[in-house]
VONU-187249 format. One record per residue (C-alpha): residue number from 0; residue in three letters; x, y, z. Coordinates in Angstrom, 1 decimal, decimal comma, always signed. Layout:
VONU-187249
+-----+-----+--------+--------+--------+
|   k |   r |      X |      Y |      Z |
+-----+-----+--------+--------+--------+
| NUM | ALA |      X |      Y |      Z |
...
+-----+-----+--------+--------+--------+
This chain:
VONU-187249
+-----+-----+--------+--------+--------+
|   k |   r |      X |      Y |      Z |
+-----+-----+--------+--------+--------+
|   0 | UNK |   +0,0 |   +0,0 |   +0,0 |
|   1 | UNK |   +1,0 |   +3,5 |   -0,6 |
|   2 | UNK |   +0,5 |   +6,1 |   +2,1 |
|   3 | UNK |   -1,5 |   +8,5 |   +0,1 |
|   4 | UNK |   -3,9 |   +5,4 |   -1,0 |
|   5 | UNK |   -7,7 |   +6,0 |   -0,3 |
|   6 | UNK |   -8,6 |   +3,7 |   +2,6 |
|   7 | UNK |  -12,5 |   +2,8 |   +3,7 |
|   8 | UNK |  -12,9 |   +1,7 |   +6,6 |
|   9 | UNK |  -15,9 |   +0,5 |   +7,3 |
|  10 | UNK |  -17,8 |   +0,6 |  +10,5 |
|  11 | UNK |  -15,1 |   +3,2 |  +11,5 |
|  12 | UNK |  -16,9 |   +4,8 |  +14,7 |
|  13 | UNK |  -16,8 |   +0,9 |  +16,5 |
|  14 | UNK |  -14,4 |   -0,8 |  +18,8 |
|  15 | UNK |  -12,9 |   -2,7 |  +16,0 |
|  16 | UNK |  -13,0 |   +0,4 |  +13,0 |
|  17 | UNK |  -11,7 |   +3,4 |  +15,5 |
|  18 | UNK |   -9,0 |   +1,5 |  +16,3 |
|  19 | UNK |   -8,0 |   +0,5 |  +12,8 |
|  20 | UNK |   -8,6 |   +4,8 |  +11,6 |
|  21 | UNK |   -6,2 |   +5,3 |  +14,9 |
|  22 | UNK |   -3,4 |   +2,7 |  +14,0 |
|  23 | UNK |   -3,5 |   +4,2 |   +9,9 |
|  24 | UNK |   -3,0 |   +7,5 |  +10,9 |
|  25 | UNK |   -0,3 |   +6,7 |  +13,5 |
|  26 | UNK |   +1,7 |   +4,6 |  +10,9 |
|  27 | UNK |   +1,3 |   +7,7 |   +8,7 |
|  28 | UNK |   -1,4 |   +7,0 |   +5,5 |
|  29 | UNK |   -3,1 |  +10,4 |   +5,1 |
|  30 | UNK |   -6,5 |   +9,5 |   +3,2 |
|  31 | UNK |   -8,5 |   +7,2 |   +5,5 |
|  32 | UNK |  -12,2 |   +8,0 |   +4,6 |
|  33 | UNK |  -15,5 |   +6,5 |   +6,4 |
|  34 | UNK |  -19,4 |   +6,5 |   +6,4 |
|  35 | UNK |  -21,7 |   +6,3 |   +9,4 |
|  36 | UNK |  -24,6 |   +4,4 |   +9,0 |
|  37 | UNK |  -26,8 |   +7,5 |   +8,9 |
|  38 | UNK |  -24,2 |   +8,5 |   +5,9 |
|  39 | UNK |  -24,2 |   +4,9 |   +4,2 |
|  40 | UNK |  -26,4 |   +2,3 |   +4,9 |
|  41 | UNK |  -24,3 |   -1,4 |   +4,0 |
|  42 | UNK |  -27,2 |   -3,4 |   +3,7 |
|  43 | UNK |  -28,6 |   -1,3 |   +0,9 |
|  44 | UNK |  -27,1 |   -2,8 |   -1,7 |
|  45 | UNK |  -28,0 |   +0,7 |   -4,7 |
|  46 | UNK |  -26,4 |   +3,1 |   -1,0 |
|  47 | UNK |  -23,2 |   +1,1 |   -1,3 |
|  48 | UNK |  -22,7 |   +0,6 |   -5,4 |
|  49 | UNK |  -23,1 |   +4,6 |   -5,3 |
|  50 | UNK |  -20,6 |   +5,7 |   -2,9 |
|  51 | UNK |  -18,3 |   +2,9 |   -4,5 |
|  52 | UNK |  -18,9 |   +4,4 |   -7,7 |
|  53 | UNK |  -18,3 |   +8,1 |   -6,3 |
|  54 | UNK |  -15,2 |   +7,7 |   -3,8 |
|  55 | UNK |  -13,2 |   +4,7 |   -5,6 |
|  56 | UNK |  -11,3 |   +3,6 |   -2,6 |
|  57 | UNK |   -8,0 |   +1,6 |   -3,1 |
|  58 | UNK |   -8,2 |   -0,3 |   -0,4 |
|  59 | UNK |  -10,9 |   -1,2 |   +1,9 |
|  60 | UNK |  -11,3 |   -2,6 |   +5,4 |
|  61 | UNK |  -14,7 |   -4,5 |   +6,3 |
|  62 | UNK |  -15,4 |   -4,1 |  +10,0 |
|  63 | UNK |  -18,8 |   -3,2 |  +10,3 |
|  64 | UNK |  -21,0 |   -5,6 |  +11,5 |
|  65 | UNK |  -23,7 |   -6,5 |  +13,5 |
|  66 | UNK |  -21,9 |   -7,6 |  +16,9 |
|  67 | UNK |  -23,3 |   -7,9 |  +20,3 |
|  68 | UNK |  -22,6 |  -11,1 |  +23,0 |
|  69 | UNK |  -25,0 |  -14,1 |  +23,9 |
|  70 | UNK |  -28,0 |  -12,6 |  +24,8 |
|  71 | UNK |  -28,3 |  -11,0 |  +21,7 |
|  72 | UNK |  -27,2 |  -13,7 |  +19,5 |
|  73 | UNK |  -29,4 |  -15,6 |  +21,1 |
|  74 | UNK |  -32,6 |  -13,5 |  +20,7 |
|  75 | UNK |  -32,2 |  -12,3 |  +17,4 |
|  76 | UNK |  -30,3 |  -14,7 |  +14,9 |
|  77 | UNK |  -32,4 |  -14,0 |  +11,9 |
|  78 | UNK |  -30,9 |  -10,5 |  +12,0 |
|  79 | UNK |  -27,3 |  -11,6 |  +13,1 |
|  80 | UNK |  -27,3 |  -13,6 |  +10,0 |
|  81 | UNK |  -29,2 |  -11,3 |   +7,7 |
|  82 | UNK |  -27,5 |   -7,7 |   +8,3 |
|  83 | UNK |  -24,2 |   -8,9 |   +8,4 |
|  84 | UNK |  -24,4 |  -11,2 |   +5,3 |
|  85 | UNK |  -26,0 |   -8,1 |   +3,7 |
|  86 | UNK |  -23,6 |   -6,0 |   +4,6 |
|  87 | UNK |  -20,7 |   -8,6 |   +3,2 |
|  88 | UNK |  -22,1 |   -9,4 |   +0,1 |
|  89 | UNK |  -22,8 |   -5,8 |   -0,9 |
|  90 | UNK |  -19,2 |   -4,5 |   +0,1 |
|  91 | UNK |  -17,2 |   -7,5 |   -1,4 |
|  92 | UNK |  -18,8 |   -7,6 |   -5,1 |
|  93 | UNK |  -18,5 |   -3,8 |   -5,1 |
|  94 | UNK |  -14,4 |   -4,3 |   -4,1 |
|  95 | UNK |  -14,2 |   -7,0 |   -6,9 |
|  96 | UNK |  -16,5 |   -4,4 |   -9,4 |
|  97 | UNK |  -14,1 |   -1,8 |   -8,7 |
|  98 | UNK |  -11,2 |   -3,3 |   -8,9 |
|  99 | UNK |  -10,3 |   -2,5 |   -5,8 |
| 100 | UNK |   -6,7 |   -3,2 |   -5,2 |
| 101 | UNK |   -6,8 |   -4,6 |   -1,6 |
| 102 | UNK |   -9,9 |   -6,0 |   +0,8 |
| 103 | UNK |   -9,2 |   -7,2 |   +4,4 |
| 104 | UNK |  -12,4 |   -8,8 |   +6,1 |
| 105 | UNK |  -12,9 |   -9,3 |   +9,5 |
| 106 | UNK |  -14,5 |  -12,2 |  +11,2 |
| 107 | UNK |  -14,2 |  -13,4 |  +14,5 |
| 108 | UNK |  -12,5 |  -16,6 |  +16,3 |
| 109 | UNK |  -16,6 |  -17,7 |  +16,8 |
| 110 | UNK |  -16,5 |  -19,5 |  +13,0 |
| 111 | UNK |  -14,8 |  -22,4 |  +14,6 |
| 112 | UNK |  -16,3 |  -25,7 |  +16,0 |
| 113 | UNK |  -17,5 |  -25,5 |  +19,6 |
| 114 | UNK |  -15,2 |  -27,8 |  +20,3 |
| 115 | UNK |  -12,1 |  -26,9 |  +18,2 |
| 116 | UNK |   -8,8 |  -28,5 |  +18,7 |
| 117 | UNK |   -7,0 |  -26,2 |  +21,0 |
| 118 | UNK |   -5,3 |  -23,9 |  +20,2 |
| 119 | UNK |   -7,3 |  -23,4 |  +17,4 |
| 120 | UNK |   -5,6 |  -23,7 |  +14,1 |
| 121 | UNK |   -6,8 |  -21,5 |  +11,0 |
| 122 | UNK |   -7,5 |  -25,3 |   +9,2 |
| 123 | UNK |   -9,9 |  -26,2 |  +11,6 |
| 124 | UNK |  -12,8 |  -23,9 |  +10,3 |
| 125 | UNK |  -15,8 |  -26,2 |   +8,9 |
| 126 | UNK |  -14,7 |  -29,4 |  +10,9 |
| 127 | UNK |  -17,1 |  -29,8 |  +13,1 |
| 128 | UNK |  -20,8 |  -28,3 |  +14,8 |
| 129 | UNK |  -20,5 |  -24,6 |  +15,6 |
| 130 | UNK |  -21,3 |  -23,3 |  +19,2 |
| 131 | UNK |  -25,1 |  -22,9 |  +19,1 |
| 132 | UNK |  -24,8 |  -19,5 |  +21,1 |
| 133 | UNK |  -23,3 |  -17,8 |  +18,4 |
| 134 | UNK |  -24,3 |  -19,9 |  +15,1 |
| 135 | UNK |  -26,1 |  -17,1 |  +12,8 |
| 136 | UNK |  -23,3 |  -14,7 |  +13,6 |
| 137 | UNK |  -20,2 |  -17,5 |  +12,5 |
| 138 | UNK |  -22,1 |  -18,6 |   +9,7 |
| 139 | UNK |  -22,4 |  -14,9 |   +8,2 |
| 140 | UNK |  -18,7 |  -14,4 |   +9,1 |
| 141 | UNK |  -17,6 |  -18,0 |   +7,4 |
| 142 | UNK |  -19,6 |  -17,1 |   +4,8 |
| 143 | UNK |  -18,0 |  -13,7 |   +4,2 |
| 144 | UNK |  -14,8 |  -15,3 |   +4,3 |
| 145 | UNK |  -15,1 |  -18,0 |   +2,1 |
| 146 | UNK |  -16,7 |  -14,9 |   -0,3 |
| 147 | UNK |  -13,6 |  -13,4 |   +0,0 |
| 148 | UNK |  -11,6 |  -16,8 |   -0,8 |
| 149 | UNK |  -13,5 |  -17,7 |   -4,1 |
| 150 | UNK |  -13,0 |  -13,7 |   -5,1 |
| 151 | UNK |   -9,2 |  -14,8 |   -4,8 |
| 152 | UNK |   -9,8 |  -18,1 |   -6,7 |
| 153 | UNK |  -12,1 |  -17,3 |   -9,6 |
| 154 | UNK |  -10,7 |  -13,8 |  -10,4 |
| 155 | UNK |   -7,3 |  -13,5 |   -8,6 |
| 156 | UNK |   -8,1 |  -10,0 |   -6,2 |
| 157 | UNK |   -6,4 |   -9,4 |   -3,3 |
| 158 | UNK |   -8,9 |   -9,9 |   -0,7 |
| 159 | UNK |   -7,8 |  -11,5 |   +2,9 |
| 160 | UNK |   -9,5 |  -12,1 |   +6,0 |
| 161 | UNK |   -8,7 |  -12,3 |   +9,3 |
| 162 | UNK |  -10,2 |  -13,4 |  +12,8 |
| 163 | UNK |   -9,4 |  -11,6 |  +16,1 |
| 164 | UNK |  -10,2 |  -13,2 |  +19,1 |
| 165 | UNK |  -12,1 |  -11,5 |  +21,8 |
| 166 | UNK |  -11,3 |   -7,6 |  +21,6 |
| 167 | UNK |  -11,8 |   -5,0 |  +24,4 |
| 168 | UNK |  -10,5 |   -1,3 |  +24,7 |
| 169 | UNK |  -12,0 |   +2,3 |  +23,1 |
| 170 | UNK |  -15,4 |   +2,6 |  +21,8 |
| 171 | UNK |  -16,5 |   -0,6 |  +23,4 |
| 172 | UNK |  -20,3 |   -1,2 |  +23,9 |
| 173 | UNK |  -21,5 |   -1,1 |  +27,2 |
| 174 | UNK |  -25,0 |   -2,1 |  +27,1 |
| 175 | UNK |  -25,5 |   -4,5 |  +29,0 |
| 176 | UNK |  -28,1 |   -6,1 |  +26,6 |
| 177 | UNK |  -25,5 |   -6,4 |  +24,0 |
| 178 | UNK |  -22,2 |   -6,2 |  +25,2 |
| 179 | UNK |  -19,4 |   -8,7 |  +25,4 |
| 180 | UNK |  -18,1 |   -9,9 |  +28,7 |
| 181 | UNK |  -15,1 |   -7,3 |  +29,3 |
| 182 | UNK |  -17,0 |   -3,9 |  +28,8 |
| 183 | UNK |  -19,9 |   -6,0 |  +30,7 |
| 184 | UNK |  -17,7 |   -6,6 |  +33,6 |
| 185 | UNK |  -16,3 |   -3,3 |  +33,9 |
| 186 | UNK |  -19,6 |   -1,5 |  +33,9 |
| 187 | UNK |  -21,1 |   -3,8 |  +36,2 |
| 188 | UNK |  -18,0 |   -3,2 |  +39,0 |
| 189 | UNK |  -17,6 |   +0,8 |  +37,9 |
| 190 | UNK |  -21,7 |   +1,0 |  +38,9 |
| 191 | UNK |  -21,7 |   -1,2 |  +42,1 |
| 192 | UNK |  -18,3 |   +0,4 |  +43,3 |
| 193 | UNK |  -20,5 |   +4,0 |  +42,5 |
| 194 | UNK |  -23,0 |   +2,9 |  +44,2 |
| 195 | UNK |  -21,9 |   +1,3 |  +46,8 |
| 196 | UNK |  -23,4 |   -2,3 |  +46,3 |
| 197 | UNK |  -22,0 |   -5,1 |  +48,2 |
| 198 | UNK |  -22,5 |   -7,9 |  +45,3 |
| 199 | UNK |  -22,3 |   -8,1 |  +41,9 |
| 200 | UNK |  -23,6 |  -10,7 |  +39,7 |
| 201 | UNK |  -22,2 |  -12,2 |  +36,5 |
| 202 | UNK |  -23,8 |  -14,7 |  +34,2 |
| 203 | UNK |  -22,5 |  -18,5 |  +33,8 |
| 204 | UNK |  -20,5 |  -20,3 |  +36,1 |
| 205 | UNK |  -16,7 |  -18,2 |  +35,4 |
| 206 | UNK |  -15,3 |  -21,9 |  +34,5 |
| 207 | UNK |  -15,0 |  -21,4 |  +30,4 |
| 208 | UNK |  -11,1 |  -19,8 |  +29,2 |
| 209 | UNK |  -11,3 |  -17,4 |  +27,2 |
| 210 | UNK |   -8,3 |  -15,7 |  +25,3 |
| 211 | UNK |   -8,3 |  -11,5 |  +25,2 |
| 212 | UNK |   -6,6 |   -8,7 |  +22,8 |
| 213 | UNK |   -6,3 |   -4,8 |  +23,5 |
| 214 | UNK |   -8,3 |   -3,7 |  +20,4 |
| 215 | UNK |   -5,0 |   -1,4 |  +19,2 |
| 216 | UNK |   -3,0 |   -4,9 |  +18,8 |
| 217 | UNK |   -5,3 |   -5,8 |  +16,9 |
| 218 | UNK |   -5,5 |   -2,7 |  +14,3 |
| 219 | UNK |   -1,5 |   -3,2 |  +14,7 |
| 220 | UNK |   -2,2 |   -6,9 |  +13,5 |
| 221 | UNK |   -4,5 |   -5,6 |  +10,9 |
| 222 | UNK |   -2,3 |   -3,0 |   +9,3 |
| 223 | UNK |   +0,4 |   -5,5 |   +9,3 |
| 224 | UNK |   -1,2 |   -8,0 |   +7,4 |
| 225 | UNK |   -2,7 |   -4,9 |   +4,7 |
| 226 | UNK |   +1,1 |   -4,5 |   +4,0 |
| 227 | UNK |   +2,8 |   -7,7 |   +3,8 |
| 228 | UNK |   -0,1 |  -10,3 |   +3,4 |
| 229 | UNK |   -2,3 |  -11,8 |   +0,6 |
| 230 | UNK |   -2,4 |  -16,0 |   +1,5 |
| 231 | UNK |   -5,8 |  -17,3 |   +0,6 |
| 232 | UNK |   -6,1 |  -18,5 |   +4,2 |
| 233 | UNK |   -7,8 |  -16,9 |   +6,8 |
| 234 | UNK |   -5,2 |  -15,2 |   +9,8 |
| 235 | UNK |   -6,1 |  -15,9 |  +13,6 |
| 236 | UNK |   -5,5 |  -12,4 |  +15,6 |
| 237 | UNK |   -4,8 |  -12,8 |  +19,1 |
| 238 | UNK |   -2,1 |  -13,1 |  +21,8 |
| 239 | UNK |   -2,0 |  -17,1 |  +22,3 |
| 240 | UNK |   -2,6 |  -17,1 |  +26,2 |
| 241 | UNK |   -5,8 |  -17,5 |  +28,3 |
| 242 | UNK |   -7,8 |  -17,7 |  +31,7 |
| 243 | UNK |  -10,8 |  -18,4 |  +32,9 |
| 244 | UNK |  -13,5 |  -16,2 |  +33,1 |
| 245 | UNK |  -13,5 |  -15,8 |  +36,7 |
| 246 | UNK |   -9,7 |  -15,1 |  +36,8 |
| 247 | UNK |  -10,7 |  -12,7 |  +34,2 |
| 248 | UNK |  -13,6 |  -11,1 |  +36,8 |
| 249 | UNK |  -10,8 |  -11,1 |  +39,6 |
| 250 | UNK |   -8,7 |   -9,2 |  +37,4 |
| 251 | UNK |  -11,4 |   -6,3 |  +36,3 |
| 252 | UNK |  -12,8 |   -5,9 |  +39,6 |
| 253 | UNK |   -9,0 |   -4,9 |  +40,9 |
| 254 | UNK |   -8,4 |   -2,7 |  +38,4 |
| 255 | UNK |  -11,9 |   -1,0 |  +38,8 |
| 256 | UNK |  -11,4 |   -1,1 |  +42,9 |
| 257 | UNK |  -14,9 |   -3,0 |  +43,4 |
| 258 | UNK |  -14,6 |   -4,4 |  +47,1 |
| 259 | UNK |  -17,5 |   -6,4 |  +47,0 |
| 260 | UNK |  -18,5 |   -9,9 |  +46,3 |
| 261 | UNK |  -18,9 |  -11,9 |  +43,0 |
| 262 | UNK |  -22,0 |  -13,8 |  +42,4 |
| 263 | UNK |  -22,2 |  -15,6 |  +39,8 |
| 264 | UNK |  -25,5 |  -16,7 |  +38,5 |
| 265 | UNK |  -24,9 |  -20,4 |  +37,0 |
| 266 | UNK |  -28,6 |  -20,8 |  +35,3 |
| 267 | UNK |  -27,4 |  -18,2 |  +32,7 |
| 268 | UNK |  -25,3 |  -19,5 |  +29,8 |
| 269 | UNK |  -21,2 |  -20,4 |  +29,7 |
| 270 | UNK |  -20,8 |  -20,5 |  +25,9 |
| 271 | UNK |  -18,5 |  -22,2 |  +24,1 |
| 272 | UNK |  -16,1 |  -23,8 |  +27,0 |
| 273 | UNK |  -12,4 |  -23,1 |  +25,7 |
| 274 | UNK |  -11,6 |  -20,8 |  +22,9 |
| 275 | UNK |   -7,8 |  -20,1 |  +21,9 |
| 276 | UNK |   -6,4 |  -18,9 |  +18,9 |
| 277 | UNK |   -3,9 |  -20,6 |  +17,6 |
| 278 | UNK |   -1,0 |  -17,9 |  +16,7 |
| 279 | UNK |   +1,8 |  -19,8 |  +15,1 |
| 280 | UNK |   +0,8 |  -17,8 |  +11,8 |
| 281 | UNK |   +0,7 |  -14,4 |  +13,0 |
| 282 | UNK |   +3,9 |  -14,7 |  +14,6 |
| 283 | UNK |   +5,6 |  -16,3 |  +11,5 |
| 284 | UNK |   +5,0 |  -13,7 |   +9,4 |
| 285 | UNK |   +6,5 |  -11,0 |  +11,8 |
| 286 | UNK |   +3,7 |   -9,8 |  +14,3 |
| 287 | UNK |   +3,4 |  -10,3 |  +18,4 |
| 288 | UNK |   +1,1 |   -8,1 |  +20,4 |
| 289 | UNK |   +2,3 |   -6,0 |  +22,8 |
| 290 | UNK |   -0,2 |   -4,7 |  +26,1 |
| 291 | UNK |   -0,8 |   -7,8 |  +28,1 |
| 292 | UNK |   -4,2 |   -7,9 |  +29,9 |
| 293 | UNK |   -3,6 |   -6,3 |  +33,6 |
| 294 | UNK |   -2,0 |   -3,2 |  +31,4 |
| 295 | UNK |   -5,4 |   -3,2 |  +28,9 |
| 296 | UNK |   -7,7 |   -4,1 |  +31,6 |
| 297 | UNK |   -6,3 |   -0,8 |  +33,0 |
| 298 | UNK |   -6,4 |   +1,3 |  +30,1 |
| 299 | UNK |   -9,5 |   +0,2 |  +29,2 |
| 300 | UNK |  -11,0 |   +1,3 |  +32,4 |
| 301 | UNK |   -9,6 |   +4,3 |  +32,4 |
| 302 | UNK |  -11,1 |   +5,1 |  +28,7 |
| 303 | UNK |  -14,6 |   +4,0 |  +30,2 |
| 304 | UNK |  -14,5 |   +6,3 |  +32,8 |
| 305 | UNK |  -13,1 |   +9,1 |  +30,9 |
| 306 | UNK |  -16,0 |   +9,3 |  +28,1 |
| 307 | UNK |  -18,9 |   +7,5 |  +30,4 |
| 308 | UNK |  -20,8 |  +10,1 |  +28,8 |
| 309 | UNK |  -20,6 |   +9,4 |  +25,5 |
| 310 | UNK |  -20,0 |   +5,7 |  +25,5 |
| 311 | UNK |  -22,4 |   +3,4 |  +24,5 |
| 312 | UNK |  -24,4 |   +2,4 |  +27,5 |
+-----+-----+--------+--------+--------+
């Protein structure tokens, strides 16, 4: 990639796109452009042919998406699986149309087998039943990566995914009706430490692992691969190491300063019981992330209380 190159980003106001905007500008390219979705609606597939049509970017970054953690997966897979295939199939044909010269897609470490060899190797997507917590959302995401993969095959464009594991810092989303388990946990300790409560309770039993990334390794990861990747295989992103998720709950009530106990409620749903990405790849091709959890744990905080505000509760 040049650094005067037009970059979309897509889905840059999120956890995932912000950071991505943050780690183009810090490595220097000067022309990042994005859209929010009152700008450019991705699932309307005439909205997105237009501003391809209009802006002509060179290269292109998919991370918007319909996200959210296992409540909402659970109580609304038919849009899980219709907005974000919508949103994939009209971005990727318009890359391909416009002969864009580089695509990276993200997915998440959720398109593998509920239970996936450990750690989980990039080869071990379609080998086995998927968690049933999460389906609609990793079948949209297989499916926009195996889009991507034929792209490569029948017509020979430079489009490349990758899957981060679970990702946690800025612009997280901390409604708790949507939100994954790190933003989750440090609301839930920030408001009973405010407040003064003596408990605070936490969903599942705390015995599943669970591996974490500070969401600016991961841009770091994704720029990375922009510049010196184009494989037909999918890259995991993540840091390789994991604990459970009450060690995890130990961890973010310390940094938060919650003296209280933990309760954990063990009717409500684990999810998938171990989940480690495999990193061999990553690291082979030159990249290792660099905040380790107590550091991002800490920053992460620190960001939530900072723009409580403005963040989305």
């Amino acid at each position: 990639m040049n650094k005067t190159d037009k970059i979309y980003v897509a889905g840059h106001r999120g956890l995932v796109g912000s950071a991505i905007v943050r780690s183009l500008e810090r490595q220097g390219y000067t022309n990042v452009i994005g859209r929010s979705h009152k700008e450019l609606d991705l699932t309307d597939q005439a909205q997105v042919r237009t501003f391809f049509e209009a802006e002509k970017p060179d290269v292109v970054v998919l991370a918007a998406a319909k996200v959210g953690g296992i409540h909402a997966n659970e109580s609304a897979p038919a849009e899980f699986a219709y907005e974000n295939m919508q949103i994939q199939c009209n971005v990727i044909k318009c890359c391909h149309d416009m002969h864009v010269k580089k695509l990276l897609f993200l997915g998440s470490t959720c398109i593998y087998p509920r239970m996936a060899p450990q750690p989980i190797p990039e080869t071990a997507l379609l080998t086995g039943p998927l968690e049933k917590t999460n389906e609609a959302y990793a079948i949209a995401k297989i499916s926009g990566l195996m889009m991507c993969r034929f792209f490569k095959q029948q017509y020979g464009d430079d489009f490349i995914s990758c899957m981060p594991t679970n990702l946690y810092g800025p612009y997280d989303n901390y409604d708790l009706s949507g939100s994954h388990v790190m933003p989750a946990m440090i609301r839930k300790f920030h408001e009973a430490k405010m407040s003064g409560a003596k408990t605070v309770e936490l969903w599942g039993t705390g015995k599943p692992l669970r591996e974490f990334l500070y969401v600016d390794d991961m841009a770091d990861a994704c720029v990375f691969l922009l510049e010196h990747y184009s494989g037909e295989e999918h890259v995991n992103i993540g840091t390789g190491k994991e604990l459970t998720i009450a060690e995890l709950a130990e961890k973010v009530k310390k940094a938060v300063g919650f003296e209280g106990e933990i309760v954990w409620n063990a009717s409500m749903p684990d999810g998938t019981p171990r989940k480690l990405t495999d990193v061999t790849k990553l690291h082979e091709l030159g990249f290792v992330h660099k905040v380790e959890l107590d550091e991002g744990i800490r920053l992460a905080y620190e960001w939530f209380k900072e723009n409580i505000d403005d963040a989305r509760m």
